[in-house]
C-alpha positions as CSV (number, residue, x, y, z in Angstrom):
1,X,-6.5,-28.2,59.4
2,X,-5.2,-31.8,58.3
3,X,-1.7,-31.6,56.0
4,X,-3.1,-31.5,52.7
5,X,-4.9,-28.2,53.5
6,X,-2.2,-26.8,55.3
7,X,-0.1,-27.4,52.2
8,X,-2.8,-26.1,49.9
9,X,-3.3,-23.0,52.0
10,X,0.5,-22.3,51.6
11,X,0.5,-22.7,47.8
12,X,-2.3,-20.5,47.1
13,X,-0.7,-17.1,45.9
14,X,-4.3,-15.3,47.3
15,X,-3.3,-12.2,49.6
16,X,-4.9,-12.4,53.0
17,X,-5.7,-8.9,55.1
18,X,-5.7,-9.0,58.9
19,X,-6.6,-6.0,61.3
20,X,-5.6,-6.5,64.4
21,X,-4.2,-4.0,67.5
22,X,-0.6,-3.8,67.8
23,X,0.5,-1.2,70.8
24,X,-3.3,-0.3,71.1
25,X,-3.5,0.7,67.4
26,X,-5.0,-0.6,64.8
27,X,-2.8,-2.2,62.3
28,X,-2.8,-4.1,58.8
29,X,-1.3,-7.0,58.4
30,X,-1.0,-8.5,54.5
31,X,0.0,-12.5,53.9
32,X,1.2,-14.6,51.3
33,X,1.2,-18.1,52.6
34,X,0.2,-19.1,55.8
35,X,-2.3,-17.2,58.2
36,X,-0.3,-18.2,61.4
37,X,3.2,-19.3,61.7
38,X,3.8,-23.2,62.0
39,X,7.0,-25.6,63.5
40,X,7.6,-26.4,59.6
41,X,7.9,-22.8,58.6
42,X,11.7,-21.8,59.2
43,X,11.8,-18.8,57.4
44,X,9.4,-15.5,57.4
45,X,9.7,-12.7,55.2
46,X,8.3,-9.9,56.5
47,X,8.3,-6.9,54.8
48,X,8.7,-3.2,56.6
49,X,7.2,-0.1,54.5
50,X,8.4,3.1,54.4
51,X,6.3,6.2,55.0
52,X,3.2,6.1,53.9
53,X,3.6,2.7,55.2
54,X,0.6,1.2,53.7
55,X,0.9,-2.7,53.2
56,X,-1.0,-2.7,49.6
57,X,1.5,-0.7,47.8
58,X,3.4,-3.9,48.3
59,X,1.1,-6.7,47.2
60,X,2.9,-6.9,43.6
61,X,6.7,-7.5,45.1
62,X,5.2,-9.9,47.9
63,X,3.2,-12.0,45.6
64,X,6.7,-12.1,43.1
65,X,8.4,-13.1,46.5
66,X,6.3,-15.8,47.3
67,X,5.7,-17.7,43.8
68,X,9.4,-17.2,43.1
69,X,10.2,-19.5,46.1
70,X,7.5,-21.5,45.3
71,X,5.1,-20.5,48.2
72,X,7.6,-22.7,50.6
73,X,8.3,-19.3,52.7
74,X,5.2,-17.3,53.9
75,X,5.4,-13.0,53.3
76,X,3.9,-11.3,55.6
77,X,4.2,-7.2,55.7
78,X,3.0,-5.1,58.7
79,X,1.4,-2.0,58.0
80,X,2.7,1.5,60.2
81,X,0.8,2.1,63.3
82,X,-2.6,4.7,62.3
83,X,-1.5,4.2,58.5
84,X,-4.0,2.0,57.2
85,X,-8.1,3.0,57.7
86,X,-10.2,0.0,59.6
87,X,-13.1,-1.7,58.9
88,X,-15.4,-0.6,60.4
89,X,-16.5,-0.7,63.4
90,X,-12.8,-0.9,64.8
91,X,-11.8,2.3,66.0
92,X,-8.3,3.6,65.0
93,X,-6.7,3.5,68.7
94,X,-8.5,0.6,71.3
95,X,-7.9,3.3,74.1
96,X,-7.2,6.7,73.5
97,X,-5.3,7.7,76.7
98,X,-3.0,5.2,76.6
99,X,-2.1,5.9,72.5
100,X,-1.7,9.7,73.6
101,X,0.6,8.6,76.2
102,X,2.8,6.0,74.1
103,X,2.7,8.3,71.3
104,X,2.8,5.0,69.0
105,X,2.7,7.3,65.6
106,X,5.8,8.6,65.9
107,X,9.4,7.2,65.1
108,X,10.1,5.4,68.1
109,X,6.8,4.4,68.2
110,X,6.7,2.5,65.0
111,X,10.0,1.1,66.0
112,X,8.5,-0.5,69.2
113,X,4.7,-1.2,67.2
114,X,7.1,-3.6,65.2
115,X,9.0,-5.3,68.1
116,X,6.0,-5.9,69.3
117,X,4.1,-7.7,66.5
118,X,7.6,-10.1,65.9
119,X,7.6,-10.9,69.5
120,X,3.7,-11.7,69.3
121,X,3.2,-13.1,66.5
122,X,6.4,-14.8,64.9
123,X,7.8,-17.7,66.8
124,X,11.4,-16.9,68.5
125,X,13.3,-20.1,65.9
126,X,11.7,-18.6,63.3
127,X,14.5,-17.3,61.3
128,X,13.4,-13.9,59.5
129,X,14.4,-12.1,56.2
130,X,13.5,-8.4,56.8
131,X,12.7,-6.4,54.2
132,X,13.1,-2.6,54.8
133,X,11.4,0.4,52.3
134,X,13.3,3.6,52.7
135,X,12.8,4.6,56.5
136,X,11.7,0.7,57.1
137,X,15.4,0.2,56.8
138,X,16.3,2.6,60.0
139,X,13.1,0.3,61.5
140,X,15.1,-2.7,60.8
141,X,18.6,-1.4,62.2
142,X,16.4,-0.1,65.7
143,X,15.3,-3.7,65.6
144,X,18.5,-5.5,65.4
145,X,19.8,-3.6,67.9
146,X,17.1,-3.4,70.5
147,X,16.4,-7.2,70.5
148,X,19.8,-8.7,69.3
149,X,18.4,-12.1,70.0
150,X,16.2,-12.2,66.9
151,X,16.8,-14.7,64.3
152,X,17.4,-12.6,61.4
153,X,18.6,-14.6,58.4
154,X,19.1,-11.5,56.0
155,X,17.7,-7.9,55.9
156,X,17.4,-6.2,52.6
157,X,17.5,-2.6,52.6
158,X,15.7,-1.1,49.9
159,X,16.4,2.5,49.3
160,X,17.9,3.3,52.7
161,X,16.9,6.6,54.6
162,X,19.1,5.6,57.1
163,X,20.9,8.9,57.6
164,X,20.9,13.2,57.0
165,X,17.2,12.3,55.8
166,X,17.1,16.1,56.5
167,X,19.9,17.0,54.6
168,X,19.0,15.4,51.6
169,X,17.8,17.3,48.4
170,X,13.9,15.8,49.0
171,X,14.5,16.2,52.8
172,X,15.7,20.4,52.4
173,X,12.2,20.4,50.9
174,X,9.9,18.5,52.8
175,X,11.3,19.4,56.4
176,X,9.7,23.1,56.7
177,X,6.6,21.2,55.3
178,X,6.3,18.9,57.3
179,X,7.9,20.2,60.5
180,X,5.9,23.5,60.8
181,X,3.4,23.3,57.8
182,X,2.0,20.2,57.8
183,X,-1.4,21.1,59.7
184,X,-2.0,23.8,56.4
185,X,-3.0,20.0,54.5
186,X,-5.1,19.0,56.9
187,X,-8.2,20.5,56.0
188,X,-8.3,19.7,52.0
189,X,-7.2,16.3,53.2
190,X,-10.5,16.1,55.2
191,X,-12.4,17.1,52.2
192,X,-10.4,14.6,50.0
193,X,-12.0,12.4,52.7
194,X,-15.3,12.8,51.8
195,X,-15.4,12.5,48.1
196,X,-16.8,8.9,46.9
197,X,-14.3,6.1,46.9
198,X,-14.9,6.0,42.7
199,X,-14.2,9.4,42.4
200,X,-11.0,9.5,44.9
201,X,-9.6,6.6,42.9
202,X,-10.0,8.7,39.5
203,X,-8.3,11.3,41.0
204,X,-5.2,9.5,42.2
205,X,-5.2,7.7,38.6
206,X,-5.1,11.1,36.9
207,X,-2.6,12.1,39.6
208,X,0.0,9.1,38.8
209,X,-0.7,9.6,35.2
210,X,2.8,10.0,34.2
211,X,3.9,6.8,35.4
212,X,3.5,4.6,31.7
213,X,3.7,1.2,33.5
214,X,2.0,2.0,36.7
215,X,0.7,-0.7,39.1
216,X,-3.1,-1.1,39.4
217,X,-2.5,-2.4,42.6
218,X,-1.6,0.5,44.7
219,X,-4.1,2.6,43.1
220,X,-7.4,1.4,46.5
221,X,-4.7,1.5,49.0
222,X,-3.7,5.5,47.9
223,X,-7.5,5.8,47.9
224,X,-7.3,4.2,51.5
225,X,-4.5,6.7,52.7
226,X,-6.7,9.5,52.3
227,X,-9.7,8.7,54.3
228,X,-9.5,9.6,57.8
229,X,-6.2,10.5,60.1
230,X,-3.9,8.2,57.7
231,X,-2.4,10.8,55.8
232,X,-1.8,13.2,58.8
233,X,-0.4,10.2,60.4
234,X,1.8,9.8,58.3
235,X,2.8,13.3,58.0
236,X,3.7,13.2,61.9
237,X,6.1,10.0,61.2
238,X,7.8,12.2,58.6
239,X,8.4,15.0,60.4
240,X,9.9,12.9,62.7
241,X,12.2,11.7,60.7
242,X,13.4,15.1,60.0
243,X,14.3,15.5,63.3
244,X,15.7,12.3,64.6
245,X,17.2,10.5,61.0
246,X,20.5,12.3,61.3
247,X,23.5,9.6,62.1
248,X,24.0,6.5,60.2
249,X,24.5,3.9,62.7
250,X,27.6,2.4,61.7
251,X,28.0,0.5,65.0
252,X,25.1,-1.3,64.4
253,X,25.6,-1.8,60.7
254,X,29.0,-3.5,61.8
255,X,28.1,-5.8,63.8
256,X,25.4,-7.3,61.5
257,X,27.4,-6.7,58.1
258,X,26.8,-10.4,56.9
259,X,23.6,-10.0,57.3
260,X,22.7,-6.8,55.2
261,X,22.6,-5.9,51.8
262,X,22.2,-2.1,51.0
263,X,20.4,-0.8,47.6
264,X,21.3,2.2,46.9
265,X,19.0,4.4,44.2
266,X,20.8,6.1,41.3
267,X,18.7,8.9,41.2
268,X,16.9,8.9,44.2
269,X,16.6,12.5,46.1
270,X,16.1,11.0,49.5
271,X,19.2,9.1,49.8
272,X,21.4,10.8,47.0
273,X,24.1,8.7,45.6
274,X,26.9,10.1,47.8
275,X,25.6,8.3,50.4
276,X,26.2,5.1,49.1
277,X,29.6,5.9,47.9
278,X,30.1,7.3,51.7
279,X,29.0,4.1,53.5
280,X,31.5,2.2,50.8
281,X,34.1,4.2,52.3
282,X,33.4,4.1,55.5
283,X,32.8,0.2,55.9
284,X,34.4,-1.1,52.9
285,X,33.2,-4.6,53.9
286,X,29.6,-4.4,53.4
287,X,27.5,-5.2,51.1
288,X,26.1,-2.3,49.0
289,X,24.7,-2.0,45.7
290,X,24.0,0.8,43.3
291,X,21.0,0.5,41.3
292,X,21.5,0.0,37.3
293,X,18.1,0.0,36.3
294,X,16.8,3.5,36.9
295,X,14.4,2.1,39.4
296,X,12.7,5.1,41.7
297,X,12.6,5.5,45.0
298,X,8.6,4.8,45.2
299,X,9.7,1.8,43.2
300,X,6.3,-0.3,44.1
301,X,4.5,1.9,41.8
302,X,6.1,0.7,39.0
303,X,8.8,-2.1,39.6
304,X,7.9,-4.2,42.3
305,X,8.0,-7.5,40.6
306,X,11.5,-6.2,38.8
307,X,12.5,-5.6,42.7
308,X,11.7,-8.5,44.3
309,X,13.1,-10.7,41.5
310,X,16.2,-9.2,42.0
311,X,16.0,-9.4,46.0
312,X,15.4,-13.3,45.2
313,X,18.3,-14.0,43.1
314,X,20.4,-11.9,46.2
315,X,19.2,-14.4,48.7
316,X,18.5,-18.0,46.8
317,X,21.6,-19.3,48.4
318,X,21.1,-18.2,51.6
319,X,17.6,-19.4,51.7
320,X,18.7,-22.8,49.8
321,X,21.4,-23.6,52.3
322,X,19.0,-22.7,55.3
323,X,15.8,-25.1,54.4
């Protein structure tokens, strides 16, 4: 590719999906910008989802990201491992033994399916602006402190379930569901399965009905969620984080405090709002925001583009100084 096209590819504001393995699984990769990282690209944004962590609910807040900057920075996000259905004929694990034995569905799996895709496929002077969605922020702290050496310009923390995810209103509800439960939704999820794709998508239409402004585009990947394991894939990651999302990690917040902003929902039953005024108390130095705007926790159904213009205006400088 000669320079013109390399600059035209960057400037298109077309998303680009990539299946590839990650950790023997197959995984989803969306991109704004560039296909494959370059020495002129300095900056990555790369987006980690929360749970489902399905990379089209986030098309509308990457595509704000990347014509905000003017398409100089690519966006990349990286779907959870099992999350996201393949084409076929790629199979959902490349070896079945070894996935069993890694057990890359879970937490710590997810943590390490993530180290492992930055290390693969994002240069080490990259410098990277993480983006974390509710339990991708606990990703992103795991990160940090498992591979220090990372270049990480920023990390926005959107929504935090970074602690007591258990303990929380939504968490007292959903933990006997999806600790002990959870196998009960398996079978109508199969037959969800096999509806057609038309009629599955009418369904979750009718479903988000209440929602007056809701995004189109999340609408196929929901659609996507329920064929196959996906959704009891995702059930496994959350019971998970029942279990293990119980201490905020304050060391490792600490030693990165320049580098993360925290926002913090008003009315958002995963991570109620004395959280945030705990963490203010308890590092008074940080960087945390309360939200003013009545945005929800699932905010990409409705406010991604209000969301990422926001994370833009938080960052401009940074970004400014560093290119």
């Amino acid at each position: 590719m000669d320079e013109m096209e390399s600059i035209a590819t960057d400037q298109r504001d077309d998303p680009h999906t990539h299946f590839d393995y990650c950790c023997g699984v197959a995984t989803e990769v969306l991109k704004f910008g560039s296909l494959h990282l370059r020495s002129e690209h300095k900056v990555l944004f790369l987006i980690i989802p929360g749970n489902p962590g399905v990379v089209g609910f986030y098309k509308t807040f990457m595509q704000t990201l990347h014509s905000m900057f003017e398409y100089r920075h690519p966006v990349w996000a990286v779907s959870h491992a099992g999350h996201c259905q393949p084409p076929a004929p790629m199979d959902m694990v490349e070896d079945a033994d070894s996935a069993a034995e890694g057990d890359p569905f879970g937490l710590n799996g997810q943590i390490q399916h993530k180290l492992v895709f930055i290390r693969k496929h994002v240069p080490r002077e990259t410098s990277l602006v993480l983006v974390g969605h509710s339990i991708g922020c606990y990703i992103i702290l795991e990160i940090i402190k498992r591979d220090p050496e990372l270049k990480v310009l920023k990390a926005l923390m959107l929504f935090p379930t970074i602690e007591r995810m258990a303990l929380s209103p939504q968490g007292k509800l959903m933990t006997p569901l999806l600790c002990n439960f959870r196998f009960i939704a398996y079978l109508p999820l199969f037959l969800l399965s096999l509806l057609p794709e038309g009629l599955k998508a009418r369904l979750i239409r009718a479903a988000l009905g209440s929602i007056p402004s809701l995004d189109q585009f999340v609408v196929q990947p929901t659609v996507g969620l329920l064929s196959g394991d996906c959704a009891a894939n995702a059930m496994y990651m959350g019971a998970q984080e029942m279990r293990k999302v119980l201490e905020r990690d304050n060391t490792t917040i600490r030693n990165n405090l320049d580098k993360l902003i925290f926002y913090y929902g008003a009315t958002d039953h995963w991570c109620p709002v004395q959280y945030y005024h705990d963490i203010k108390q308890d590092l008074p130095n940080g960087d945390f925001r309360l939200c003013e705007h009545g945005y929800r926790h699932a905010f990409v159904l409705d406010a991604g583009q209000e969301v990422a213009k926001m994370v833009v205006e938080w960052i401009r400088r940074d970004l400014d100084m560093k290119t």
